[in-house]
DRENTORKOL-3810 file (N, C-alpha, C; in nm, 4 decimals):
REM DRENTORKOL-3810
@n.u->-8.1819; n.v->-1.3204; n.w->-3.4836; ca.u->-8.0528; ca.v->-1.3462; ca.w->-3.5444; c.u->-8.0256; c.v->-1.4959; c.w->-3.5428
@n.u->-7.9704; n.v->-1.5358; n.w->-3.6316; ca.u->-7.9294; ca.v->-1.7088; ca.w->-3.6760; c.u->-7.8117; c.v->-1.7001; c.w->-3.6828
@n.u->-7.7546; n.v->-1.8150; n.w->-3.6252; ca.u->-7.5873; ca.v->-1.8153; ca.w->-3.6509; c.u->-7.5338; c.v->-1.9992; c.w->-3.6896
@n.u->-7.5052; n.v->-2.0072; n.w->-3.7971; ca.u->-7.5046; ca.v->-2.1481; ca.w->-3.8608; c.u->-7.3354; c.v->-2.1995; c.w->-3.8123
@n.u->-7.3559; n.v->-2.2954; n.w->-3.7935; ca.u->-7.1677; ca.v->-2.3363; ca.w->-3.8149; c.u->-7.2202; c.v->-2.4815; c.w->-3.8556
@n.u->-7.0963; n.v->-2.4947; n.w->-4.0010; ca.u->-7.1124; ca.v->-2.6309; ca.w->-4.0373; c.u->-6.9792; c.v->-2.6811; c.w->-3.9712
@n.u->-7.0050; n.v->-2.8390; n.w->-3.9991; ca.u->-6.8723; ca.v->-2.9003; ca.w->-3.9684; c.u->-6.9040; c.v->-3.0421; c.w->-4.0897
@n.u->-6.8050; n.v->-3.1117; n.w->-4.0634; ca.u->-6.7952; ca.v->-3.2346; ca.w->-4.1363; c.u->-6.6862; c.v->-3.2438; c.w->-4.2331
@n.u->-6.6623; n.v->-3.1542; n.w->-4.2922; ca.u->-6.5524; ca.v->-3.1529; ca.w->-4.3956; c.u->-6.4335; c.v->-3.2922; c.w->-4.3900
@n.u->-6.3947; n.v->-3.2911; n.w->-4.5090; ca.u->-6.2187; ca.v->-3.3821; ca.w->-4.4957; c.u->-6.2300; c.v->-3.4307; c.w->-4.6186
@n.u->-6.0937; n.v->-3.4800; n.w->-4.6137; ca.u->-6.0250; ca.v->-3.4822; ca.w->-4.6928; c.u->-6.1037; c.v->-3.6680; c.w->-4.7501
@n.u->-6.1497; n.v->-3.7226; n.w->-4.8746; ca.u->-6.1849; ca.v->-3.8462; ca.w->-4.8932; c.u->-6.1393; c.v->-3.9152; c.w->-5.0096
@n.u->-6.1130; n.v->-3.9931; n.w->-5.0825; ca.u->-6.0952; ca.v->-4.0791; ca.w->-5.1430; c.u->-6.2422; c.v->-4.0830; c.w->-5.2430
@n.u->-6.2305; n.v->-4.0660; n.w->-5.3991; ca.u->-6.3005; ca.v->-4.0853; ca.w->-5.4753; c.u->-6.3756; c.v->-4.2284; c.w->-5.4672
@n.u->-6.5252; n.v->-4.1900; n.w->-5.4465; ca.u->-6.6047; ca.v->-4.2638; ca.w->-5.4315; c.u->-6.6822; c.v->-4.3278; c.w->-5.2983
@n.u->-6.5881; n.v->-4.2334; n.w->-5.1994; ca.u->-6.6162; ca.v->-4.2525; ca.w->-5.0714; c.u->-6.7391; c.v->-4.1242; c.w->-5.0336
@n.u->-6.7544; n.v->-4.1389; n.w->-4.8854; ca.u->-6.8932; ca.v->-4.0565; ca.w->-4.8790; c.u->-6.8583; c.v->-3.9907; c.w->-4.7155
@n.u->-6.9378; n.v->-3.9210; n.w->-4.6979; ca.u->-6.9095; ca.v->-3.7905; ca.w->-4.5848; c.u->-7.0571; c.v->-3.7269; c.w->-4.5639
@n.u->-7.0644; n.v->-3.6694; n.w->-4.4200; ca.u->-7.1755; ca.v->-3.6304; ca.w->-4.3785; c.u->-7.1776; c.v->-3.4783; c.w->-4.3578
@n.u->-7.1967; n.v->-3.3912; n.w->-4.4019; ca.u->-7.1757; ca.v->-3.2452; ca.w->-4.3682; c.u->-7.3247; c.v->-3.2116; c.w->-4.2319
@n.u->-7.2792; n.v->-3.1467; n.w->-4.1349; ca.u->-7.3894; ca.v->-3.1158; ca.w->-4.0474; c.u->-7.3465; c.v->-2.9462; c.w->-4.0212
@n.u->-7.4867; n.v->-2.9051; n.w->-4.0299; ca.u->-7.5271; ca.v->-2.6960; ca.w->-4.0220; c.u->-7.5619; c.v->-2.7118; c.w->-3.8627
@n.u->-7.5334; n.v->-2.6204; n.w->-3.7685; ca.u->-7.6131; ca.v->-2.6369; ca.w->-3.6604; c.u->-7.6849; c.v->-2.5098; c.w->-3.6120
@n.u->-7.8028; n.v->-2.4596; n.w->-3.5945; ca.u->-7.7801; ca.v->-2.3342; ca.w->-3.6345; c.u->-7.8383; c.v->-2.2832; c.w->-3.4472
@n.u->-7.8330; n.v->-2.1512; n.w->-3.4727; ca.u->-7.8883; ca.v->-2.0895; ca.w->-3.3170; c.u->-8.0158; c.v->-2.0227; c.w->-3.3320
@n.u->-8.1029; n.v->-1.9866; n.w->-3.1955; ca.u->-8.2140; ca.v->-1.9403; ca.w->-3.2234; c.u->-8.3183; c.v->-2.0331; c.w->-3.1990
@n.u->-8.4255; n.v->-1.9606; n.w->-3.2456; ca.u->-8.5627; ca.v->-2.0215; ca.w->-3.2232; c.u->-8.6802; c.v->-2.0155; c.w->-3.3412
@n.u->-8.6016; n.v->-1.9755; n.w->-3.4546; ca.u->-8.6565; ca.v->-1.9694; ca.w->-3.6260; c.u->-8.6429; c.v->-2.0888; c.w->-3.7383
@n.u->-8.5215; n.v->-2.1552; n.w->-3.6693; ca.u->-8.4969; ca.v->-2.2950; ca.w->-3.7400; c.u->-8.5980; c.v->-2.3327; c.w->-3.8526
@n.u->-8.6858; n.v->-2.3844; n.w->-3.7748; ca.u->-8.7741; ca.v->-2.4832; ca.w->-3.8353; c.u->-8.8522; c.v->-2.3839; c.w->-3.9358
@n.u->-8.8396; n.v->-2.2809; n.w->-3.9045; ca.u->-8.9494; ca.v->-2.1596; ca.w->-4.0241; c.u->-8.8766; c.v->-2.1528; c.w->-4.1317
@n.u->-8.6992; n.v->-2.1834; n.w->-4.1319; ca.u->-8.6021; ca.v->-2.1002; ca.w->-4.2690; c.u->-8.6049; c.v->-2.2374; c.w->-4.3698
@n.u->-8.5693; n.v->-2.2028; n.w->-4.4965; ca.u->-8.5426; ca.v->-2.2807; ca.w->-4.5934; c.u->-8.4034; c.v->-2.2678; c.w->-4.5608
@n.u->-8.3404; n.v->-2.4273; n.w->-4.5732; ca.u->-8.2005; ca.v->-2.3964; ca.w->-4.5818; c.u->-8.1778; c.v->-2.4543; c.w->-4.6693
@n.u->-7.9903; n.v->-2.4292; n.w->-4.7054; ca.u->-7.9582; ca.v->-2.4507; ca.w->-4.8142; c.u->-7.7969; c.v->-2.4806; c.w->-4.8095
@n.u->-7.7259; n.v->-2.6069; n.w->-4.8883; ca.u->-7.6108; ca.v->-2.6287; ca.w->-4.9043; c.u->-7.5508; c.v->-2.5415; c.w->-5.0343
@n.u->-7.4294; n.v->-2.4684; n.w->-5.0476; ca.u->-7.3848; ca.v->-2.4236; ca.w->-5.1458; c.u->-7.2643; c.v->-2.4538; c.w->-5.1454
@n.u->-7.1506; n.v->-2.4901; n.w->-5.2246; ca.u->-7.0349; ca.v->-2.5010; ca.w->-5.2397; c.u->-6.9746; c.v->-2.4053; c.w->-5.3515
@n.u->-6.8053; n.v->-2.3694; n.w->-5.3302; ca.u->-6.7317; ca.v->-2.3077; ca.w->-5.3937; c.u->-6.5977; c.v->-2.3686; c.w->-5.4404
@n.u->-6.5767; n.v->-2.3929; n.w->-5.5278; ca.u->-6.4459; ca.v->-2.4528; ca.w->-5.5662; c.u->-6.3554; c.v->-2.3321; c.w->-5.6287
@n.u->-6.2243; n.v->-2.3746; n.w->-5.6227; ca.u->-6.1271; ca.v->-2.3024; ca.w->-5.5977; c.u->-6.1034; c.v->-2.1687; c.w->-5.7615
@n.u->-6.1324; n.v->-2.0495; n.w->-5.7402; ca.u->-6.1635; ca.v->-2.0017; ca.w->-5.8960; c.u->-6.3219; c.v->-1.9844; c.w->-5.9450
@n.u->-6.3804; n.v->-2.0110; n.w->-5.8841; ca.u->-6.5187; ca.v->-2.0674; ca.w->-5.9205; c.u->-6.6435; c.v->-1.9912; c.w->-5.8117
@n.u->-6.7580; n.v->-1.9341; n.w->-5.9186; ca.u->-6.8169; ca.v->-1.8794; ca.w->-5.8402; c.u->-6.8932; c.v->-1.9822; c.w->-5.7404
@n.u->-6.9614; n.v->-1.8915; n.w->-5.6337; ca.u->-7.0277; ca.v->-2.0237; ca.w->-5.5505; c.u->-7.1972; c.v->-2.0678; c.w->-5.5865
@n.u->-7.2089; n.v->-2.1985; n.w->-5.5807; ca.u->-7.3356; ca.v->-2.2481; ca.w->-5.6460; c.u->-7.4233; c.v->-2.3491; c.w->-5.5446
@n.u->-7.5413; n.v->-2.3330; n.w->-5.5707; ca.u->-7.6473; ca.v->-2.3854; ca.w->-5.5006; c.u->-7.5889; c.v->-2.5776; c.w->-5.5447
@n.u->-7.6080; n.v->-2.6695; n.w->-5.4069; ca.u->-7.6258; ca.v->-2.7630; ca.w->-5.4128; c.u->-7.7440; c.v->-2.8520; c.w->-5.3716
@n.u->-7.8325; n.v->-2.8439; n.w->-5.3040; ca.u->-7.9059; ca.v->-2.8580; ca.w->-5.2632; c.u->-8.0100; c.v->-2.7556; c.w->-5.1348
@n.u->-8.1539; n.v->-2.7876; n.w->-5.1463; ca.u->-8.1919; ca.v->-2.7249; ca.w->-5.0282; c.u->-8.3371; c.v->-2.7670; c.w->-4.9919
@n.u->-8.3891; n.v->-2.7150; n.w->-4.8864; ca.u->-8.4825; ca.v->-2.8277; ca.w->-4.7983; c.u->-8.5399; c.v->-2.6901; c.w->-4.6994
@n.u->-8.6639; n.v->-2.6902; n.w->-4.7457; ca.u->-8.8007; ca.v->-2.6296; ca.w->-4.7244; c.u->-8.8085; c.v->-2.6515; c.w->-4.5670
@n.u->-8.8474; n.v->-2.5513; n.w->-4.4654; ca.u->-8.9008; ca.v->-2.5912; ca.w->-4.3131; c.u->-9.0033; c.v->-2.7445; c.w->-4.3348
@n.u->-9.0797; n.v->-2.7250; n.w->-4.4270; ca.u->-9.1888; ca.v->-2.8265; ca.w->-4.4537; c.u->-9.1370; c.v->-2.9863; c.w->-4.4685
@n.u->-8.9994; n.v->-2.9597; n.w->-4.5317; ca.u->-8.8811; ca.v->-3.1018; ca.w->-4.6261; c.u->-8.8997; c.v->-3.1112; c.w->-4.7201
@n.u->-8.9616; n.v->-2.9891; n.w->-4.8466; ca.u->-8.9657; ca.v->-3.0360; ca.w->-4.9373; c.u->-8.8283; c.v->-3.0346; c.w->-4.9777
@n.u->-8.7207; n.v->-3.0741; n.w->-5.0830; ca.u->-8.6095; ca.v->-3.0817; ca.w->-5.1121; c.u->-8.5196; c.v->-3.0274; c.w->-5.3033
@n.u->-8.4650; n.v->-3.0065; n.w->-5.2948; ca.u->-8.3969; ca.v->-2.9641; ca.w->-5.4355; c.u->-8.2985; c.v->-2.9808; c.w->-5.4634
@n.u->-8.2487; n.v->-2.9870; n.w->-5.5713; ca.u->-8.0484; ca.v->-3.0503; ca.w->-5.6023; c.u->-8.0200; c.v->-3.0584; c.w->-5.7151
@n.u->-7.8871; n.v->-2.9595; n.w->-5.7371; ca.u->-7.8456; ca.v->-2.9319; ca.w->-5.8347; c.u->-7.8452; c.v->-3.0582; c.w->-5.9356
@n.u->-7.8485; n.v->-3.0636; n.w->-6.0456; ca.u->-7.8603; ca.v->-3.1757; ca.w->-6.1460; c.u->-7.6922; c.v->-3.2637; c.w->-6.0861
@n.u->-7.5943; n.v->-3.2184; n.w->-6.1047; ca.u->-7.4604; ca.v->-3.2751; ca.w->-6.0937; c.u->-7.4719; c.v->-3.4151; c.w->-5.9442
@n.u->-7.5653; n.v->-3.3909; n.w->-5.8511; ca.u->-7.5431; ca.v->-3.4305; ca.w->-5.7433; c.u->-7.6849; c.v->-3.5401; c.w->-5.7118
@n.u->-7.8150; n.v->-3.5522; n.w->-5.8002; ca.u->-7.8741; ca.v->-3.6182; ca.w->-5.7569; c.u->-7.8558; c.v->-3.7305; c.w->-5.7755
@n.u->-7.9294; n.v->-3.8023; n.w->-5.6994; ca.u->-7.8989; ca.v->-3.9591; ca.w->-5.6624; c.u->-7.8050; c.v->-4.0022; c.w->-5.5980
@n.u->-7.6734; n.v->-3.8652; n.w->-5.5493; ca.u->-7.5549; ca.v->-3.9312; ca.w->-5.4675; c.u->-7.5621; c.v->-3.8651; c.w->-5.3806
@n.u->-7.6183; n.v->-3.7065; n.w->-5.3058; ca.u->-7.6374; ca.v->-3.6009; ca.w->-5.1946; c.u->-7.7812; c.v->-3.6187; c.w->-5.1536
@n.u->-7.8249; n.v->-3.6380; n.w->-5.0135; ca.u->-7.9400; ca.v->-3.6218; ca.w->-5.0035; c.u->-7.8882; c.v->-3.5236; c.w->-4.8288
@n.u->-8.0154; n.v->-3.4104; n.w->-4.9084; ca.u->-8.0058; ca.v->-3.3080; ca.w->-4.7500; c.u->-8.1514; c.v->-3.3473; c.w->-4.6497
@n.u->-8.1066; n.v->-3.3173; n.w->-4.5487; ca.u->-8.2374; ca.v->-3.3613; ca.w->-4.4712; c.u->-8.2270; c.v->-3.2590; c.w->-4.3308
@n.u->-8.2956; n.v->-3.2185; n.w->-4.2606; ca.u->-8.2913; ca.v->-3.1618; ca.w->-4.0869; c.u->-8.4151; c.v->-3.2577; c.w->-4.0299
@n.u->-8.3104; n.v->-3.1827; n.w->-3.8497; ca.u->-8.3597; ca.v->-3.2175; ca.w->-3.7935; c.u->-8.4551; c.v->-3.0889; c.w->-3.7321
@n.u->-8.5237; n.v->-3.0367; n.w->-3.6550; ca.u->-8.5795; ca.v->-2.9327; ca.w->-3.6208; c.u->-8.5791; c.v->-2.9394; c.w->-3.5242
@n.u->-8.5906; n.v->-3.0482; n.w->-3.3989; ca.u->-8.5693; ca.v->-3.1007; ca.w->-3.2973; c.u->-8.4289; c.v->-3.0253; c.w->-3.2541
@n.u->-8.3399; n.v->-3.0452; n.w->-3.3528; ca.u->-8.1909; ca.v->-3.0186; ca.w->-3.2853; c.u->-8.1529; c.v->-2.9136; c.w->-3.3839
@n.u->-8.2609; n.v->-2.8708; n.w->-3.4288; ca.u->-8.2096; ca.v->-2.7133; ca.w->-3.5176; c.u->-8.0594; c.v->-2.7901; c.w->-3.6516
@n.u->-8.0639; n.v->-2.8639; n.w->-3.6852; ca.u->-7.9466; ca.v->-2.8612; ca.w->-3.7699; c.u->-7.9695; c.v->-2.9406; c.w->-3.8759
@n.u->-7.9466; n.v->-2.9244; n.w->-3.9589; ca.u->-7.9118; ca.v->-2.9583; ca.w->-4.1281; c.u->-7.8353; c.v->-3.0477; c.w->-4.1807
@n.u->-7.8343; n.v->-3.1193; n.w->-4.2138; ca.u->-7.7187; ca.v->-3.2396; ca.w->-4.2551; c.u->-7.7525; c.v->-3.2583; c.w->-4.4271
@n.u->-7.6290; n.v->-3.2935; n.w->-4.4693; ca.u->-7.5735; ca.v->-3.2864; ca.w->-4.6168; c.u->-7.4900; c.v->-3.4372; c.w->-4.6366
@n.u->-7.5753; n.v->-3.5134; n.w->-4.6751; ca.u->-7.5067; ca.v->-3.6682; ca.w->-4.6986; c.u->-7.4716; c.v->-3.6735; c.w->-4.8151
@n.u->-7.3213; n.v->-3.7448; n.w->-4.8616; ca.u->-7.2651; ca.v->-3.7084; ca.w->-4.9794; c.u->-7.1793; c.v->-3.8758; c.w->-4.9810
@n.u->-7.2824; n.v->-3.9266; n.w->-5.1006; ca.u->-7.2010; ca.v->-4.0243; ca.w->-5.1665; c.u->-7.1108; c.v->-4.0466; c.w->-5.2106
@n.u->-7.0727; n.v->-4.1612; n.w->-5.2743; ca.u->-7.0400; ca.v->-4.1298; ca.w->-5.4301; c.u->-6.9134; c.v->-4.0207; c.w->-5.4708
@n.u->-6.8717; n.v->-3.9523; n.w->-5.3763; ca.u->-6.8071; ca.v->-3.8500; ca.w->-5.4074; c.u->-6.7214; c.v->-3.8055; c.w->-5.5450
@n.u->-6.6477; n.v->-3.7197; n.w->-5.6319; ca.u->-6.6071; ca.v->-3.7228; ca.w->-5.6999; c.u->-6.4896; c.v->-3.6252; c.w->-5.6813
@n.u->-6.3477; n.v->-3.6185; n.w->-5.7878; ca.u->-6.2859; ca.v->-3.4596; ca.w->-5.7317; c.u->-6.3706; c.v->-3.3477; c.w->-5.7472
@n.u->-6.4360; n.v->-3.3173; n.w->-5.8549; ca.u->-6.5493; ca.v->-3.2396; ca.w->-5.8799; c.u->-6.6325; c.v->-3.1526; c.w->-5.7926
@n.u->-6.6302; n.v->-3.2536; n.w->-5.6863; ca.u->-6.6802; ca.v->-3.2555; ca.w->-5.5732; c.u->-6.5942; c.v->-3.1389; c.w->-5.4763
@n.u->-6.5091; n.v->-3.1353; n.w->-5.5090; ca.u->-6.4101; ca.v->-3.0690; ca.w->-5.3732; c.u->-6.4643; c.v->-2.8983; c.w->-5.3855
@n.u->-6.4606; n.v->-2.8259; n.w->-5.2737; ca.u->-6.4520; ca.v->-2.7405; ca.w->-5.2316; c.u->-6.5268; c.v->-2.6908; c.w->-5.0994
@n.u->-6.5439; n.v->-2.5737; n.w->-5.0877; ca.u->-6.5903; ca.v->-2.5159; ca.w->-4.9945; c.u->-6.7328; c.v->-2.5162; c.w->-4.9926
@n.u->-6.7773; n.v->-2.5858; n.w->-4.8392; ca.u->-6.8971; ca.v->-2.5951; ca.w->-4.8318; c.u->-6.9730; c.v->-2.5113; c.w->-4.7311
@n.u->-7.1090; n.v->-2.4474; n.w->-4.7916; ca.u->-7.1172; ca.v->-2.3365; ca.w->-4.6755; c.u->-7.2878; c.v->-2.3694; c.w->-4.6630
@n.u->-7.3168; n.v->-2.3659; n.w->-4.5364; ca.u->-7.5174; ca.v->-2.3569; ca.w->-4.5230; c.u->-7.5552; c.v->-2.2373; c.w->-4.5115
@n.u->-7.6765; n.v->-2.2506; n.w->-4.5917; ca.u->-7.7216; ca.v->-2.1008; ca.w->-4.5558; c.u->-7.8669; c.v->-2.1402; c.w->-4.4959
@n.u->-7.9437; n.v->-2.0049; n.w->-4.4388; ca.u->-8.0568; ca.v->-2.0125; ca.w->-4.3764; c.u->-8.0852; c.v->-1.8923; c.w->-4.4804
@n.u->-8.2591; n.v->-1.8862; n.w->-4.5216; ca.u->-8.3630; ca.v->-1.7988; ca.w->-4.5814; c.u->-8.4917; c.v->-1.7691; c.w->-4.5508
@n.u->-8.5354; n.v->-1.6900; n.w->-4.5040; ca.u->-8.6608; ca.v->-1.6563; ca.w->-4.4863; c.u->-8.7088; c.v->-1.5404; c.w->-4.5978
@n.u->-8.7661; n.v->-1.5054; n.w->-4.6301; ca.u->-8.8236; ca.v->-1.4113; ca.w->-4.6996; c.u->-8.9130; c.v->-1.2682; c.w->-4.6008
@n.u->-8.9747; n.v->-1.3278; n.w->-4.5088; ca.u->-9.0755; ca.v->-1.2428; ca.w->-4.3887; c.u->-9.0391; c.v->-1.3367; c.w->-4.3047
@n.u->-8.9754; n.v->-1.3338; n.w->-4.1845; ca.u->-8.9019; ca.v->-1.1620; ca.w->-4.1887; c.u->-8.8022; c.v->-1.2506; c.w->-4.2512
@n.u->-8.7325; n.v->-1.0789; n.w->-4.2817; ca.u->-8.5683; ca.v->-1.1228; ca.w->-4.3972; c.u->-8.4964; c.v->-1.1572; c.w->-4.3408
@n.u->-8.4721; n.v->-1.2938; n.w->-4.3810; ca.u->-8.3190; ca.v->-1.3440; ca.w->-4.3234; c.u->-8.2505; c.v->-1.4618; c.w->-4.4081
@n.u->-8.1250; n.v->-1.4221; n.w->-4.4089; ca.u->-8.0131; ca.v->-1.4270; ca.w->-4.5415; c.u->-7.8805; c.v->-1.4543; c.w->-4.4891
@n.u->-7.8682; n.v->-1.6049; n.w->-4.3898; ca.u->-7.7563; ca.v->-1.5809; ca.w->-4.3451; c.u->-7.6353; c.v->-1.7150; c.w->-4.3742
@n.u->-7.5401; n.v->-1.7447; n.w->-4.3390; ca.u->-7.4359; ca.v->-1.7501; ca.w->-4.3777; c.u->-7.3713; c.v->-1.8336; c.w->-4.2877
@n.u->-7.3006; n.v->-1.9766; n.w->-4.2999; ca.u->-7.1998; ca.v->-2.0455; ca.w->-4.2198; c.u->-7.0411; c.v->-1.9834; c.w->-4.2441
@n.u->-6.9666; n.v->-2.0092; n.w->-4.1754; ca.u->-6.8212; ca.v->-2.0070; ca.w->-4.2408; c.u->-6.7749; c.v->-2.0376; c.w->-4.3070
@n.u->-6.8129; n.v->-2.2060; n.w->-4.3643; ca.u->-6.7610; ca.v->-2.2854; ca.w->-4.4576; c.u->-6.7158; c.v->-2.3645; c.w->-4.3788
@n.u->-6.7549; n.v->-2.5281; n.w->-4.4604; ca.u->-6.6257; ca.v->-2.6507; ca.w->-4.4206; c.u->-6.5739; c.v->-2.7296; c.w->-4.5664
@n.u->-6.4269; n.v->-2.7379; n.w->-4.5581; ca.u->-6.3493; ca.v->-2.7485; ca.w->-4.6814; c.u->-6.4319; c.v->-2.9675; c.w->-4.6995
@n.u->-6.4550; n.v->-2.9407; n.w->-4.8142; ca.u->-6.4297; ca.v->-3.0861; ca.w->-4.8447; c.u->-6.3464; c.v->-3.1179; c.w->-4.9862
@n.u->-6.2336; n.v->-3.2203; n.w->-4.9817; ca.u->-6.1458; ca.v->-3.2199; ca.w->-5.0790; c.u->-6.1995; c.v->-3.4205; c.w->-5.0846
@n.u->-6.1511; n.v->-3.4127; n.w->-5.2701; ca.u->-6.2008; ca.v->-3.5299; ca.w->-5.2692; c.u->-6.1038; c.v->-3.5684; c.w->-5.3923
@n.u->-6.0200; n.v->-3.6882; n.w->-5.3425; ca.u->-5.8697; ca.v->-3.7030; ca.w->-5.4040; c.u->-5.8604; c.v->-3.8242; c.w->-5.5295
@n.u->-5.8651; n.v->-3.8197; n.w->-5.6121; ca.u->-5.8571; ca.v->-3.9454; ca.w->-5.7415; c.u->-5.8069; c.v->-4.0220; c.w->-5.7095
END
């Protein structure tokens, strides 16, 4: 079992930047693909980036060149660096963990990020 909690969220100023960190539990870390997804308010929720046990990396078109995700494996946790910010930008941010063998499909709480014109 994996249990993620992000933190980092707040409230920023367009064009400013913020660090989102996943921390997760267990001893599978380094095996899961994880993954940043956000939800804005009305809006279904969508892949933002994500990062292979290996590091390979991926990101939604809207966000490259200003989000770069990276872990640590050492300290089991995930971090989500966010430039550039935009309002666009605002909503609910959640990590997920994936394995395929064995199945695992799991889920942070969410941390709000709002990003003000």
């Amino acid at each position: 079992q994996v249990h993620l909690v992000e933190s980092g969220g707040d409230l920023v100023q367009a064009g400013g930047s913020l660090r989102l960190s996943c921390a997760a539990s267990g001893s599978i870390f380094s095996i899961l693909t994880m993954g940043w997804y956000r939800q804005a308010p009305g809006k279904q929720r969508e892949l933002v980036a994500t990062i292979t046990g290996g590091g390979s990396t991926n990101y939604e078109d809207s966000v490259k060149g200003r989000f770069t995700i990276s872990r640590d494996n050492a300290k089991n946790t995930v971090y989500l660096q966010m430039n550039g910010l935009k309002p666009e930008d605002t909503g609910v941010y959640y990590c997920n963990g994936w394995r395929s063998l064995p199945s695992i499909n799991t889920w942070g709480q969410g941390t709000q990020v709002t990003v003000s014109s």
